[in-house]
N, C-alpha and C positions, 0 to 999 in steps of 0.2 A: 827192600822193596822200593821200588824208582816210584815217583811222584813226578806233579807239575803244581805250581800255586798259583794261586788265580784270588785277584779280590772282587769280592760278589756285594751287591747292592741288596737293599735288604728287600724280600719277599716273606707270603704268607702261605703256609699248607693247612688244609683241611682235612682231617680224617678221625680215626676213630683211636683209642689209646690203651694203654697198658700201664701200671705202675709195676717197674720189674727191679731185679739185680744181677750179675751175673755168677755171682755165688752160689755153688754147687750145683751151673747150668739151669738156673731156673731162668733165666732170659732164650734161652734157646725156647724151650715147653711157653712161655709167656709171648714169645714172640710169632712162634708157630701157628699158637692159636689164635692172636690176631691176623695172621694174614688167613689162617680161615674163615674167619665172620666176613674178613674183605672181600676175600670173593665170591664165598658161598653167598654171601648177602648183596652182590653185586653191590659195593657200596661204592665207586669210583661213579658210576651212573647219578649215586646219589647228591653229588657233590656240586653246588650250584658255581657259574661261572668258572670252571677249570681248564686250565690253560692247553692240554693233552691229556691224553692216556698212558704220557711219565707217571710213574709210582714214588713217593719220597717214603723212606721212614726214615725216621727225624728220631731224634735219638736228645734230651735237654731236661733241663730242671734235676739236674745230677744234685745229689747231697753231698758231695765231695768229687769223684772222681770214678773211675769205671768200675770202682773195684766195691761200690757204694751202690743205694738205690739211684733210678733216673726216669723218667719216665719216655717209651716209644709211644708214637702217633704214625700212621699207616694211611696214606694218601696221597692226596697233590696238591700242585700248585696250583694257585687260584690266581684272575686276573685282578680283582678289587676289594679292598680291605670292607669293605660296605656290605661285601654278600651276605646273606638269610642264611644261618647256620640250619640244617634240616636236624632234627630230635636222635640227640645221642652220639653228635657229631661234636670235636673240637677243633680249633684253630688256635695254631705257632707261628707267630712273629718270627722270621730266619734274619737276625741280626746281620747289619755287611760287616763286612771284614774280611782278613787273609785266610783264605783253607787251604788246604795240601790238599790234592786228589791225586787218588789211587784208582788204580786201573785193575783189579783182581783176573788173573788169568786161571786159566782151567776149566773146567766145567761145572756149572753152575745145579746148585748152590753150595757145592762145599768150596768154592772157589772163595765167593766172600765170608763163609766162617773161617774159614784160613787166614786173609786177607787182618781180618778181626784180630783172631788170635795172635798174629807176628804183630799188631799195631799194639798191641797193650802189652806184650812185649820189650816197646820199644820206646827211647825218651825222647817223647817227642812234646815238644812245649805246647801243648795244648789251653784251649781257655777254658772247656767243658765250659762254654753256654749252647752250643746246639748244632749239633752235627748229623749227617746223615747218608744214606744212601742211595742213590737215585739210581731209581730201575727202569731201561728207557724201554718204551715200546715197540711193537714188532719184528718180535723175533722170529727168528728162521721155525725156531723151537725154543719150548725149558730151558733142555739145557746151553742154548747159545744165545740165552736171557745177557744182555751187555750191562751189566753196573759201575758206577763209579760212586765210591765212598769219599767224602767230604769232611775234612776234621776242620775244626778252627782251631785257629795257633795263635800264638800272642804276635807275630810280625809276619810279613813278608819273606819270605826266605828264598833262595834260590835253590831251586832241586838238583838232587844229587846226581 
């Protein structure tokens, strides 16, 4: 799968969270159900000072590595580290450094469980401090939902 790396300055997301693992797909059912409270609970609205109506889940606080507990957070990015957290909301620190992005093709969303499934597949020198995926807004439609998944790596690297 082609990538591009890019080093990113550090930002902050706010939303709502999960403590999951992906063992025996309980991250899929853990992760589903958050993005239902997200919208069903319109909680992007909720979200003081946010930069857009880009979606991040944030994906950190790994116990080891993917194959381990970690916990998801479902939200955005915010303009000011200062903002009033509103009741039942979290915020993640998105450390800087080198990420790899992935561009997931197909139709969406089995396009980024795919995307997922060939990355942990694959040895890729990751840091597992906090990685995610950013779902931008305004789509045509669901399915032509545009994501890019974000790993941090230990360096810079030139894509393949």
């Amino acid at each position: 799968m082609d990538y591009s790396s890019k080093f990113l300055e550090e930002f902050e997301v706010v939303g709502i969270s999960v403590r999951t693992t992906n063992q025996n797909s309980q991250s899929e059912k853990d992760i589903g159900s958050l993005w239902q409270r997200f919208t069903d609970g319109n909680m992007a609205a909720q979200i003081n000072d946010r930069i857009s109506e880009d979606i991040y889940c944030v994906y950190t606080e790994y116990e080891s590595d993917h194959t381990d507990f970690y916990t998801a957070i479902l939200g955005c990015k915010i303009k000011t580290s200062g903002s009033e957290l509103s009741p039942g909301f979290v915020k993640v620190n998105m450390p800087a450094g080198s990420y790899r992005i992935y561009k997931p093709e197909g139709k969406f969303p089995e396009n980024v469980a795919n995307a997922w499934r060939e990355i942990w597949q694959t040895n890729i020198p990751r840091q597992y401090t906090a990685d995610f995926d950013l779902y931008k807004a305004g789509a045509a439609s669901f399915e032509k939902t545009e994501v890019e998944i974000y790993l941090a790596v230990n360096e810079m690297e030139k894509p393949l």
